[in-house]
N, C-alpha and C positions, 0 to 999 in steps of 0.2 A: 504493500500500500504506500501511494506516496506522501514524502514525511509532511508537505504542504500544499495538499490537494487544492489551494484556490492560488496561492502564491506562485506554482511552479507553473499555473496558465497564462498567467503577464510576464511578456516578453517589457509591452511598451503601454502608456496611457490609454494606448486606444483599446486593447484589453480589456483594462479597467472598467472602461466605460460602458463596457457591453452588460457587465456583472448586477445583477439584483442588488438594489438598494439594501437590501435586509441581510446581504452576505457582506457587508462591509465590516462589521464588528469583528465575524470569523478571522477575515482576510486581514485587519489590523491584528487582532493575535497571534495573528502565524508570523506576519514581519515583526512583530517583539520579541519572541522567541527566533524567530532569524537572528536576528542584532546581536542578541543576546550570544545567540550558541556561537556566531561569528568570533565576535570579539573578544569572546575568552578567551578563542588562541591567537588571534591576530588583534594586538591591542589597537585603541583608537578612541575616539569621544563617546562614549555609552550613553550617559546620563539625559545629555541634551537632545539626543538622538532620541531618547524613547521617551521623550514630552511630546516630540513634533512628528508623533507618527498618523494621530486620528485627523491631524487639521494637514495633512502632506495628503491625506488618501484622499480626503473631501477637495482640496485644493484642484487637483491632477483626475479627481471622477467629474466637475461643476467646470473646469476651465477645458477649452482646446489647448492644450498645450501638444504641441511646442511654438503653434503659433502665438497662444496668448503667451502671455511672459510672465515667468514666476521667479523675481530676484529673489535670491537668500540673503539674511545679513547674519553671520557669522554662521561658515558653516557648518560647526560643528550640529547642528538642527537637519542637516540635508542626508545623512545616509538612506531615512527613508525613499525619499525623493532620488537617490542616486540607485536605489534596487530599483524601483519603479520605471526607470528610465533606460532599459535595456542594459544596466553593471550589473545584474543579480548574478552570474553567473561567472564572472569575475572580480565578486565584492571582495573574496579570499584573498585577492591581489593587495586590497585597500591600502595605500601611505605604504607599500613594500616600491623597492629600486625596483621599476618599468615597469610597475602597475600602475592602478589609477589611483589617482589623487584623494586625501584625504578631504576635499575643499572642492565647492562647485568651480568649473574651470569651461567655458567655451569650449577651448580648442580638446579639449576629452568630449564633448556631447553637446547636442544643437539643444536638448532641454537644458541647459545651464546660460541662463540668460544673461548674467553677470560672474566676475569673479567675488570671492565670497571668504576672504580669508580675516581680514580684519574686521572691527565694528562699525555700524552704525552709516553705513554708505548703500543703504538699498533705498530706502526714502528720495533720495537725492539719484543715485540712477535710474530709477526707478520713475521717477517723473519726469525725468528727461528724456527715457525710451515713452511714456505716455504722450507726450506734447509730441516729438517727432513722428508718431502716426498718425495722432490727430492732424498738424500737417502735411504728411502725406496718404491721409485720405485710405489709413488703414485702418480694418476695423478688427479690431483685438483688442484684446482685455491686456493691462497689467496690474501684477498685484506686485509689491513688497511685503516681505516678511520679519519684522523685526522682532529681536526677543534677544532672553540671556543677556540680559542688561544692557544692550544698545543704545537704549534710550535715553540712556546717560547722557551718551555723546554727542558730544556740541552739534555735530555735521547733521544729527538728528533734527534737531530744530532748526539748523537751517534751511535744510529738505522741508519740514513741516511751513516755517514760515513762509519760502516762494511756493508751496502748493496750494494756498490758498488766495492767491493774486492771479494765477495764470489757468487759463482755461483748461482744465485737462479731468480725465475718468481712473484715476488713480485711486486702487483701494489700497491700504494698509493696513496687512493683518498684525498685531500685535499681541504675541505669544506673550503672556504674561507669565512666567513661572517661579517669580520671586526670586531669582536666581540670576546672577550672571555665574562667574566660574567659584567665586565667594558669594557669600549670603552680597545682597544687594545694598547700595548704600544709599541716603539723599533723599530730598523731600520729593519730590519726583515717586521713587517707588512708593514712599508713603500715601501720596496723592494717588494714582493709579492704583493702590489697595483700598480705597474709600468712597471711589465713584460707586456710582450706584446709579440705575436707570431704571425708568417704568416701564415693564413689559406695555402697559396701559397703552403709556405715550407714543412706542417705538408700530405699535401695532395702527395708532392712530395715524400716525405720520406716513406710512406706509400708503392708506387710502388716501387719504390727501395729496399725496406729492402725485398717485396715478392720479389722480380723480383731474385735479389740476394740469396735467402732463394731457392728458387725453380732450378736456376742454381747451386746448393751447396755450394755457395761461404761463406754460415756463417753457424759456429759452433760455440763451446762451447769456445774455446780458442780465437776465433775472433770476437767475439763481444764486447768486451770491445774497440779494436782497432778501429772495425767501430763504434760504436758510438764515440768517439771521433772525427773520421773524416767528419762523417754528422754533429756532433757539430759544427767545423771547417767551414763547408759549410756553416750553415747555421749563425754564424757569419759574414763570408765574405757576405753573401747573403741578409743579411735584417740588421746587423748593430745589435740585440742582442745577449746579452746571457742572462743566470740565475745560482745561485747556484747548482743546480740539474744537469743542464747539465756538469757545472763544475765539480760534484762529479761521472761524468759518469751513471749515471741516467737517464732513457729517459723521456721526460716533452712534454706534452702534453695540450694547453690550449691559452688561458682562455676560457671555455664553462659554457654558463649559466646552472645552475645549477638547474634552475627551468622549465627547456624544458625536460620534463619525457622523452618524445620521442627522440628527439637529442642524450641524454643521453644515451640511450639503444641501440641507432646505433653508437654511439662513443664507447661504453663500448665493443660495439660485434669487432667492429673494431678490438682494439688494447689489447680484452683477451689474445690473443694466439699468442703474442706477446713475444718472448722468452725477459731475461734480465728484472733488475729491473725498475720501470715507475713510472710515476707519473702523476696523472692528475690534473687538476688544477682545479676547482669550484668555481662559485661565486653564492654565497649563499644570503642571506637577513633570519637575525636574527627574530624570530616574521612572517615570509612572510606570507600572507592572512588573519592577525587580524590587521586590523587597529592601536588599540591601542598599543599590541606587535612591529608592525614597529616603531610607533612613538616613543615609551619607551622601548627599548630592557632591558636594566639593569632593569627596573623596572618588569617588567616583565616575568624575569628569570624563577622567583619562585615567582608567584602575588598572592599564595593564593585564597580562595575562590572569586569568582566574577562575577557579572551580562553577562551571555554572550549577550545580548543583547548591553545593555549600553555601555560595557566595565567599570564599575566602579568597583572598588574595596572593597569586603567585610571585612574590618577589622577591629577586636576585639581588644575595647580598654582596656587597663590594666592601672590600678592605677600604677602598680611598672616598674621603667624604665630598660630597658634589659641593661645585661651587657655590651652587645659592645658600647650602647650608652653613659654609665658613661664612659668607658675608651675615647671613639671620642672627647666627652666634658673636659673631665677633660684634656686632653693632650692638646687640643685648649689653655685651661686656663693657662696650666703651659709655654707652647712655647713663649706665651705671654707677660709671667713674665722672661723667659731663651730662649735669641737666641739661645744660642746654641743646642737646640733639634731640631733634624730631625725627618722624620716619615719616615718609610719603609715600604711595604707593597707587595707581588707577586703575583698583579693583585685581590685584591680583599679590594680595599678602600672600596666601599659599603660595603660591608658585613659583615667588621669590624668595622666600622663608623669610620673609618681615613679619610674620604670623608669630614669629618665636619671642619679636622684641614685644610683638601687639598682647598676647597673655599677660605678658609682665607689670607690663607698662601702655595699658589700651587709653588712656589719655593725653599722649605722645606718639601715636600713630595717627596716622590718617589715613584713612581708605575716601580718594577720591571720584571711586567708581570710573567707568570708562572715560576719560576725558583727559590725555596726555597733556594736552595744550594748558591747562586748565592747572594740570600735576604740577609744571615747571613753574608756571606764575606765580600759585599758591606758593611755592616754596620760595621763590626770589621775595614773595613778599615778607615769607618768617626770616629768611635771610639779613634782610633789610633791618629789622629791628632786633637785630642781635643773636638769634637762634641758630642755630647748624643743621639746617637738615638735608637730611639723604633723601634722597629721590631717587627710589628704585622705579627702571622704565624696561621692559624688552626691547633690545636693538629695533627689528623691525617696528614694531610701536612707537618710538622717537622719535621717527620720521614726521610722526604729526600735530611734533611739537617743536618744528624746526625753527620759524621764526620769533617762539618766546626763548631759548636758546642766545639768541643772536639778541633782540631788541631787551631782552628782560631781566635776562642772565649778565653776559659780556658784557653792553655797554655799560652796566654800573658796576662793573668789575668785583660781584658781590661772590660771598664764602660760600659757595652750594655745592655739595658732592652730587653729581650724578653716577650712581651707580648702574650703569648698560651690562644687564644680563641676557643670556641666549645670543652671544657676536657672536656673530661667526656661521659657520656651517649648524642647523641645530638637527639637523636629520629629515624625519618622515611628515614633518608637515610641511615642508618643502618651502616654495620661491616665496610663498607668501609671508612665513614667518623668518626665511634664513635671516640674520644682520648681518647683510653684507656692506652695506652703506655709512655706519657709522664717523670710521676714522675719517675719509672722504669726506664727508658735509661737516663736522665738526672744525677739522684741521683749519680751514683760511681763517675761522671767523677769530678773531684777537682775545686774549684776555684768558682763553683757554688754556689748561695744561690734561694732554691728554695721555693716559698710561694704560699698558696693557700686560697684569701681571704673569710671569711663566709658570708660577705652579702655588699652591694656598699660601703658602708662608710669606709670601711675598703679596698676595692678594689682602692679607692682613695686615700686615704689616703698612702698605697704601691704605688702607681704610683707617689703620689710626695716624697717619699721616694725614689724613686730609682735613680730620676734625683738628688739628692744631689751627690758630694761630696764626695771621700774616700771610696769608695767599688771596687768591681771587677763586673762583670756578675749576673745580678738579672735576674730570672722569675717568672713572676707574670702570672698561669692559672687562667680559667675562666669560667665558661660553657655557653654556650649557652641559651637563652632565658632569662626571667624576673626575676629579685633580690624579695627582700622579703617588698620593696615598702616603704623602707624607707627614710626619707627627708636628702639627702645625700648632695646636693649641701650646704654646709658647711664649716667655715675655715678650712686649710689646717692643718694636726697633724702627726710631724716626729714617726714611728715608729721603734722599737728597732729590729735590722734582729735579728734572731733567737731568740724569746720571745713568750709564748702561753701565755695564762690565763684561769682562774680561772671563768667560768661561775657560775656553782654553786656547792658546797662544799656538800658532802656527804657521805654515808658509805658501805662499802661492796664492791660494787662494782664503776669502772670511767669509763665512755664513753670520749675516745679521737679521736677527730674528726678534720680533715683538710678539708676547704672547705664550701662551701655553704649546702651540706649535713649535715653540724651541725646544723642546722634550723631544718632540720626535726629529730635529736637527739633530741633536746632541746623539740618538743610536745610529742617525748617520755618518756623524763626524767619526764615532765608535768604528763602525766599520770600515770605512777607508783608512782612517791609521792600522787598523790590521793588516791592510792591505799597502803599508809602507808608502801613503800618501798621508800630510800631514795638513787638515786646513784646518784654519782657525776659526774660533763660534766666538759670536757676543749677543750676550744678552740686551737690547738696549731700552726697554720697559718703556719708552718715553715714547711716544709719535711727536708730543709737540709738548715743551720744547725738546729737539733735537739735541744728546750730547754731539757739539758738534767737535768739543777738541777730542772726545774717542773715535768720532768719526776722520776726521783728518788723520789723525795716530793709523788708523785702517786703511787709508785711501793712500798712505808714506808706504806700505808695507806690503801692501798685495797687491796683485795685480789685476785681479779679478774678483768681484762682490757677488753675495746672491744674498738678496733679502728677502724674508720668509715671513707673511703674514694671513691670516685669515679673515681677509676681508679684501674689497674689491679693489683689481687694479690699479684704477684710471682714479688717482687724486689721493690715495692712500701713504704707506708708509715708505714703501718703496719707489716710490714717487715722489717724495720728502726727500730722500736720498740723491735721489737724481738731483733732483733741484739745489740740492747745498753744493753739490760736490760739484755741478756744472759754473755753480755763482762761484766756485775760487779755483777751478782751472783746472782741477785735477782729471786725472786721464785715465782713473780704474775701467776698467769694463762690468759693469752690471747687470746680472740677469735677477727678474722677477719670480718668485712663485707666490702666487693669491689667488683671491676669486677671478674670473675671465668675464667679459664685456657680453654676460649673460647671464636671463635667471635661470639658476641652479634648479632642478627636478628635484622630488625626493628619493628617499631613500636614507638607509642607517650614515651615520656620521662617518664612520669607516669607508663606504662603498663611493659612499660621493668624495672623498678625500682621495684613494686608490684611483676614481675615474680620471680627477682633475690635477691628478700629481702631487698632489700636495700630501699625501702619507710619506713614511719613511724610505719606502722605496724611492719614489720621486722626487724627493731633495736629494738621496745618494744619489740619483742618474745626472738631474742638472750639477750637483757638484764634482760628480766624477769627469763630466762632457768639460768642464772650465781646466781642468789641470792640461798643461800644455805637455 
């Protein structure tokens, strides 16, 4: 018998669509237990995935899709939607090196209407594919899907603010699941847990707007007018409002979000409903795994594990991961210095800022999704005396590039940015890699940017930066486990802009930033076995460069390779070039980093081997320089 007699008949939507409304419950239970029995051996986003499985089936039975467009915002919500869409049968692939993508992705499938890896950007694509059909005189639905705390983020409201000025049929569903990847933060989700609507009114409105639509009395110019004035009514009438209605947005809700059926007579409802909408959802983070209800955050991304049990398969490691020396060591120094804060946007776990927040949860701040918003917040505790860190993931920073520059730098204020996950971070591939940090940081003034080789040193920067008398440090960091050494140790000032001297040699130097000099140094290992002698320097600093160890290098060899994890073009190695060209010297220089492409996924290993940047491939380009 087959093990999902309604599951293993949808190839694609169109399937779907052909199915009895009344076998939709079935066919939702068989994809949770899919997910489920998946992903205990192939890990990946569980939790968020099995909120958004009842409103993905009603979405994809109520729309044409692929013609209509259904954006995701954060995809960890989309695996349903990705089995649904002709992957079921290589979901086993999911986030593995030359499968398909953990994250909705265009160029994997014509149903992924957007890329979908960061937050709060479906709203704003999302009405932008709506207005350009309505210009070109297509007639397709689009929906956005926002949830898992997106709604935080600034880009949200300003999607919301122009969809309510510019003509356009844009619904937005909003997955409510009280959840982003931490419990939720801000008055916002307090607000959205308090709305409350009359079935009364919503039933009223309903007749009204046809009754009126059908008499002629609403057009294109008139609908902003009447929704306000049904707003109006429905004020007077039941004593609420919400933000949405306020922005002239039509709001519809709260519908459970886990009735497939309800959903699919709600969604048929108010499709073809001219004007932008919104519907409201309530979700449950984890819904139909026990252990995922009870542990949402833990549960996120749980790795391999017993689907039976619910226990957790996990691989113990001798050497402690970076986010958790940085969680610990920050505990230890807050300890010793009130005046450090911790900042973090929405993602204490994941950074292990969660360690200082037990301790000392009045001295954290969880700013919910809003990077931009992270940096500000903190230049402005900076400004009156405080120290705080602001932990951000590399790729995440990006969208907080110009309070960096305007907010940070120019008043040359004390802020640690702590950039975790640089670098290569593995299986959730282009969307989350940090390849761009060193690059967009490096021109802008005032900066001093470092990138430690292994924990000792990563701590050692961290209570370096709460001292005294600098301007803006960043201390990256990559993701996953250090090189396992006994780091919890007294604390030791280090000198900003200072490399060293690993080991002394001839011909040729490997200068390396970063925990990638670990795997320099089994290079350098091997070639002196091999009665080739070149020399390694650590030099921690991207900016300020040490430039007289750089010159002392540029007197002595004759050939450079510098080794970074992060992108080519404006990075560390391009810092190099540019000193050693501004005083004439004549080394020869080869690069290994990220290449003038986004990186696929796959394990941190497999993309390092592909791209040369393992130990084998610093020994080849260092072996290819010896003359």
């Amino acid at each position: 018998m087959e093990k999902y007699p309604l599951l293993s008949t949808i190839q694609y939507p169109s399937d779907l669509r052909r199915m009895r409304p009344e076998k939709l419950p079935e066919l939702c239970a068989e994809l949770r237990t899919f997910i489920i029995e998946s992903l205990s051996e192939n890990p990946g986003h569980l939790a968020s995935s099995l909120g958004a499985i009842e409103l993905t089936v009603a979405l994809h039975y109520v729309f044409a899709t692929p013609d209509d467009r259904i954006v995701w915002d954060v995809g960890h919500q989309a695996y349903a939607h990705k089995i649904l869409t002709g992957r079921r049968e290589r979901f086993y692939t999911n986030r593995k090196f030359k499968g398909i993508s953990g994250f909705p992705n265009p160029k994997e499938s014509k149903y992924d209407a957007f890329v979908a890896g960061h937050a709060s950007n479906s709203i704003s694509a999302a009405l932008g594919m709506s207005i350009a059909d309505e210009r070109l005189n297509e007639n397709r639905k689009v929906v956005a899907v926002i949830g898992d705390g997106a709604m935080t983020g600034g880009l949200a409201f300003e999607g919301l603010n122009n969809a309510c000025v510019n003509p356009n049929n844009l619904l937005i569903v909003l997955n409510d699941n009280n959840m982003s990847i931490d419990n939720p933060v801000g008055g916002l989700n307090q607000y959205l847990n308090a709305i409350t609507t009359s079935p009364f009114y919503n039933k009223l409105r309903f007749k009204v707007y046809h009754l009126l639509k059908k008499v002629g009395w609403i057009d294109e110019n008139r609908r902003g007018r009447l929704t306000r004035r049904l707003n109006a009514i429905k004020i007077g009438g039941n004593g609420t409002h919400n933000i949405f209605e306020g922005l002239n947005i039509r709001y519809f809700g709260q519908v459970d979000g886990h009735d497939v059926c309800l959903l699919v007579k709600v969604l048929n409802d108010i499709k073809n409903f001219n004007g932008p909408k919104v519907l409201h959802l309530l979700t449950q983070k984890g819904k139909g795994y026990a252990p995922a209800e009870n542990a949402a955050s833990v549960w996120h991304a749980p790795g391999r594990f017993n689907m039976q049990t619910g226990e957790r398969i996990v691989s113990k490691s001798p050497a402690s991961r970076y986010q958790d020396v940085f969680g610990e060591t920050l505990l230890e120094l807050a300890r010793a210095n009130d005046k450090i804060v911790g900042i973090t946007p929405a993602m204490p776990t994941g950074c292990s800022m969660s360690v200082m927040m037990r301790e000392m949860p009045d001295r954290v701040f969880d700013v919910g999704i809003a990077e931009a918003h992270a940096v500000t917040f903190s230049a402005g505790l900076a400004k009156e005396g405080l120290v705080p860190f602001c932990n951000i993931y590399s790729s995440f920073l990006q969208r907080a590039y110009d309070q960096t520059i305007h907010d940070v730098a120019l008043q040359n204020l004390p802020f640690v940015l702590c950039i975790d996950r640089a670098g290569l971070v593995g299986s959730d591939g282009p969307t989350h890699h940090g390849a761009f940090d060193l690059a967009f940081l490096r021109p802008i003034p005032n900066w001093t940017i470092a990138a430690p080789m292994n924990e000792i040193e990563l701590r050692n920067l961290l209570y370096t930066a709460q001292l005294p008398g600098h301007g803006p440090i960043a201390i990256r960091y990559p993701r996953g486990c250090g090189e396992g050494l006994d780091w919890r140790r007294p604390f030791e000032a280090m000198e900003l802009g200072k490399g060293e001297c690993l080991v002394e040699g001839e011909e040729v130097a490997v200068l390396s930033v970063g925990p990638l000099g670990n795997r320099a140094r089994r290079a350098v290992g091997r070639l002196q076995a091999e009665g080739k002698h070149p020399g390694l320097y650590n030099m921690r600093f991207v900016k300020p460069l040490d430039e007289a160890l750089l010159l002392e290098v540029a007197g002595r060899y004759h050939s450079i390779l510098t080794v970074e994890d992060g992108c080519l073009q404006g990075g560390f190695g391009s810092a190099v070039l540019e000193f050693l060209a501004d005083k004439g010297c004549p080394a020869t220089v080869r690069r290994i980093g990220l290449p003038d492409q986004f990186v696929e996924h796959g394990t941190q290993d497999e993309l390092y081997r592909m791209l040369g940047m393992d130990e084998e491939g610093i020994y080849n380009a260092l072996n290819a320089l010896f003359k």
